[in-house]
C-alpha positions as CSV (number, residue, x, y, z in Angstrom):
1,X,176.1,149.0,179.0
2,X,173.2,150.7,176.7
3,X,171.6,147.1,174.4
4,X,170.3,146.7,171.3
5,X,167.4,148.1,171.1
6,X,166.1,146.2,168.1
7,X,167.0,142.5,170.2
8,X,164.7,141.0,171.9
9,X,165.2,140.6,175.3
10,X,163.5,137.3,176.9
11,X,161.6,137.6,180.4
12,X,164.0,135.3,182.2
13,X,166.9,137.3,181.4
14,X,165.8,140.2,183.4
15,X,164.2,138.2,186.2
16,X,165.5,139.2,189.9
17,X,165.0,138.2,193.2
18,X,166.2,139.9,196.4
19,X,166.1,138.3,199.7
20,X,166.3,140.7,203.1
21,X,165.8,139.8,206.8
22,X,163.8,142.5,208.2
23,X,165.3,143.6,211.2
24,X,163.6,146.1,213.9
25,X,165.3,148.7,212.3
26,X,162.3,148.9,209.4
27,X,159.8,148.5,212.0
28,X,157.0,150.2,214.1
29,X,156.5,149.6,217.7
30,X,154.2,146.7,217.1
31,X,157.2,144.9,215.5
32,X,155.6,145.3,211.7
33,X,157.8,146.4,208.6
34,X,156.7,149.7,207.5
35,X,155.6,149.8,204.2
36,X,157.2,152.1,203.4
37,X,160.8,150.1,203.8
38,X,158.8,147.4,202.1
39,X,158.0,150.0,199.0
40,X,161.7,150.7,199.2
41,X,162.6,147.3,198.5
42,X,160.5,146.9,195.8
43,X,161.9,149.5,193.9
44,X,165.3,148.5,194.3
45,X,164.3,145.0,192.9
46,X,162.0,147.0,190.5
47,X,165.0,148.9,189.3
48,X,167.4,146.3,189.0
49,X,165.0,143.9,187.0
50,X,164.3,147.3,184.6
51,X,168.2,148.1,184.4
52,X,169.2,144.4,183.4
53,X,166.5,143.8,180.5
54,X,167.1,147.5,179.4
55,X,170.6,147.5,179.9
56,X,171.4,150.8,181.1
57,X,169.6,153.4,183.9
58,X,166.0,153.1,184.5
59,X,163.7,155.5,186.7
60,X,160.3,154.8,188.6
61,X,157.6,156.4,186.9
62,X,154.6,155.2,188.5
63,X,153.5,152.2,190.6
64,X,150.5,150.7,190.5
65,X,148.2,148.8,192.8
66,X,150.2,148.8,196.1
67,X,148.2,146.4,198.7
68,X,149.8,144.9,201.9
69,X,147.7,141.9,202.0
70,X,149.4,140.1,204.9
71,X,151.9,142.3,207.7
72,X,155.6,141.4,207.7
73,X,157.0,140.7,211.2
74,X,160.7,141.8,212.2
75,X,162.6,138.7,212.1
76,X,161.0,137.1,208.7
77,X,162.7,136.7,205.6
78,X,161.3,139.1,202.7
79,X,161.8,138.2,198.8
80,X,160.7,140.2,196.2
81,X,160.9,138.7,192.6
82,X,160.5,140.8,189.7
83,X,160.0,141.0,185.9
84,X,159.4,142.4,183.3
85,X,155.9,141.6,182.5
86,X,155.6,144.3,179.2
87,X,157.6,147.1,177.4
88,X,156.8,149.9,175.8
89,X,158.9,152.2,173.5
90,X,160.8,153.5,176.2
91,X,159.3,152.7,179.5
92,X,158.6,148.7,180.9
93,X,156.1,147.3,183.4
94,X,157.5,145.7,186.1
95,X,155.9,142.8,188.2
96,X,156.8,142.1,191.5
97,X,155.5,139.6,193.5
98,X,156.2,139.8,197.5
99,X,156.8,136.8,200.2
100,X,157.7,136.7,204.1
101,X,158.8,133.6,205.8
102,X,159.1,133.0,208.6
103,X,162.3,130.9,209.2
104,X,161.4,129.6,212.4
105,X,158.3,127.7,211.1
106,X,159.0,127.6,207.6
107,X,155.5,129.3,206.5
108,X,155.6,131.3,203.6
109,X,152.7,134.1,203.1
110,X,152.1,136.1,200.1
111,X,152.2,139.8,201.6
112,X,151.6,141.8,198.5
113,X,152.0,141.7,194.3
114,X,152.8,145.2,192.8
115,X,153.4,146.7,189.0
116,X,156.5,149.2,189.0
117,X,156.1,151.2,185.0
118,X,160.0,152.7,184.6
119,X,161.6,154.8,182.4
120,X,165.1,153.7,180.5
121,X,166.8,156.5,180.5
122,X,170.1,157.4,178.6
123,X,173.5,159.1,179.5
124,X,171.3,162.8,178.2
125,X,168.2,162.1,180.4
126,X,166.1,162.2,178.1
127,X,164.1,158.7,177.4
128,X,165.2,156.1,175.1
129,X,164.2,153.0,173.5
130,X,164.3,149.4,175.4
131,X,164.6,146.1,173.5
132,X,161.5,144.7,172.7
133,X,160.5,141.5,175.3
134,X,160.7,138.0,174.4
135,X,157.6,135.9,175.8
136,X,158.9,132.4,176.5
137,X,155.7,130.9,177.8
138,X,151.9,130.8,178.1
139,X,152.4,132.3,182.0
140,X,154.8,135.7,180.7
141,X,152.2,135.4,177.8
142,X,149.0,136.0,180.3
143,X,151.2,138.4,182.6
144,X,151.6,140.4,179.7
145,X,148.5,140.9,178.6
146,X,147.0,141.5,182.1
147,X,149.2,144.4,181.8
148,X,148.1,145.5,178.6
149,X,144.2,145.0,180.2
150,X,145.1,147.0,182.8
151,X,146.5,150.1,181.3
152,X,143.4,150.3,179.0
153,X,141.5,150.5,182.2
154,X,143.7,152.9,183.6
155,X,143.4,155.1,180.7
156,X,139.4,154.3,180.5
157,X,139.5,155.4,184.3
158,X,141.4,158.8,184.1
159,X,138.7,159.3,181.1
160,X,135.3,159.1,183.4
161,X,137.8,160.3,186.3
162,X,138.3,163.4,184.6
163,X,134.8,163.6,183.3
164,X,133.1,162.8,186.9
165,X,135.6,165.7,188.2
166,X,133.6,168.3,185.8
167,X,130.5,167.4,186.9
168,X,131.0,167.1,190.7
169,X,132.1,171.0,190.1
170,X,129.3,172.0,188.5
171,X,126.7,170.2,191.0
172,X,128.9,170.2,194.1
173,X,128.5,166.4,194.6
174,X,126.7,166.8,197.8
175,X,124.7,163.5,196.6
176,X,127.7,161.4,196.8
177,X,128.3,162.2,200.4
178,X,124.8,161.2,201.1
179,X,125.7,157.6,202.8
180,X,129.3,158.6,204.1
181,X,130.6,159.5,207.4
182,X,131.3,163.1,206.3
183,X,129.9,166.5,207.7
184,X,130.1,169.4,205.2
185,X,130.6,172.1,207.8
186,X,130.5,175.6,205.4
């Protein structure tokens, strides 16, 4: 079902939360979740929050700040909630915040908060345009502009990124390594 595109779309109609018990199946020997099964989840919840507000097929075009802040044990209770924290033309930032709990104890802990951009896509391929978002309150309000900070420092980034890369060819950049635990052995 492709949407409106000229509708707004409020926050809380895209909003999703998944729920898995991680089993020892997406763990290492330790008896952690891989993050990589964790990443997995998150872009299933990523998706799904992306497909409902844009109302067709979505696709992951970047994340962004991916930090396990806490380790998930086998036999805890994962939930990931998601939403749409900004939109673009075609593509939408997706927030996901991260929780275990352990069932036995009833802790919760916050393992990790990530921002999923993705792509509508429509039945061509080629990109097309998602309804604009809806802001219901001062908290999707200060999400979304934290996102719109953050892609200006992104972009700010990539600029003196790019720059920096220039001159590091032209001097070498031996200075940098100065204070590091690196040998330049040629």
């Amino acid at each position: 079902m492709v949407t409106d595109p000229t509708v707004p779309r409020p926050v809380s109609y895209s909003r999703v939360t998944i729920t898995e018990l991680m089993t020892p199946v997406s763990a290492n020997f330790g008896g952690k979740v891989h993050g990589g099964a964790l990443l997995s989840l998150m872009d299933k919840v990523a998706y799904a929050c992306a497909a409902k507000h844009s109302g067709g097929y979505c696709v992951t075009a970047a994340v962004d700040k991916v930090e396990f802040l806490q380790p998930v044990q086998v036999g805890e209770l994962v939930s990931m909630s998601a939403s749409v924290n900004y939109v673009g033309r075609t593509s939408l930032v997706v927030g996901i915040r991260v929780t275990a709990e352990n069932v036995e104890n009833g802790t919760v802990k916050h393992t990790n908060t990530s921002y999923f951009t993705m792509v509508a896509k429509g039945p061509d391929g080629l990109p097309r345009v998602v309804p604009p978002l809806l802001l219901e309150n001062k908290e999707d309000l200060r999400r979304c502009l934290e996102t719109i900070r953050r892609k200006e420092i992104r972009l700010q980034f990539q600029d003196e990124f790019d720059n920096e890369k220039s001159r590091l060819r032209a001097d070498g950049g031996l200075e940098i390594l100065k204070d590091e635990r690196v040998v330049v052995g040629f």
